[in-house]
N, C-alpha and C positions, 0 to 999 in steps of 0.2 A: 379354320377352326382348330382350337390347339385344345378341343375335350374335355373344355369345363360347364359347369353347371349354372346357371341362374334361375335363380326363385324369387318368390315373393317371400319375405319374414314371416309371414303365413303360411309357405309353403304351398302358394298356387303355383305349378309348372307353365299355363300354361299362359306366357305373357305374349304380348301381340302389340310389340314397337313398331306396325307398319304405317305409312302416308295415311290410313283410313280408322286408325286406334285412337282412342282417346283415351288411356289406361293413365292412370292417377297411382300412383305406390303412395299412400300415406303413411304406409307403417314399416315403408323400409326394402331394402333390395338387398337379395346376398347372391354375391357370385366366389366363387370356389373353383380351384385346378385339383383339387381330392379332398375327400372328409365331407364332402356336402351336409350327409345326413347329423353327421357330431356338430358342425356348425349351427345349422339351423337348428336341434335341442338347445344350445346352446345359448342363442341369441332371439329367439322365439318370444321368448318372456320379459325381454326387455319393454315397456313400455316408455 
């Protein structure tokens, strides 16, 4: 792990890529190595 962050563009933390997930991102994925939270303001409102 080298400490960075993944979210949903929604800003759900809490995502679940395992063999038993069925998780759908419609609206986007944001990973970050710092500034997570300026990011996600940032890019949140994009539709």
């Amino acid at each position: 792990s080298m400490g960075g962050l993944v979210t949903s563009l929604a800003g759900d933390a809490n995502l679940d890529f395992g063999p038993t997930g069925s998780m759908v991102l419609d609206k986007g994925l944001l990973t970050t190595m710092r500034n997570h939270q300026w990011y996600l303001d940032k890019f949140r409102h994009i539709q």
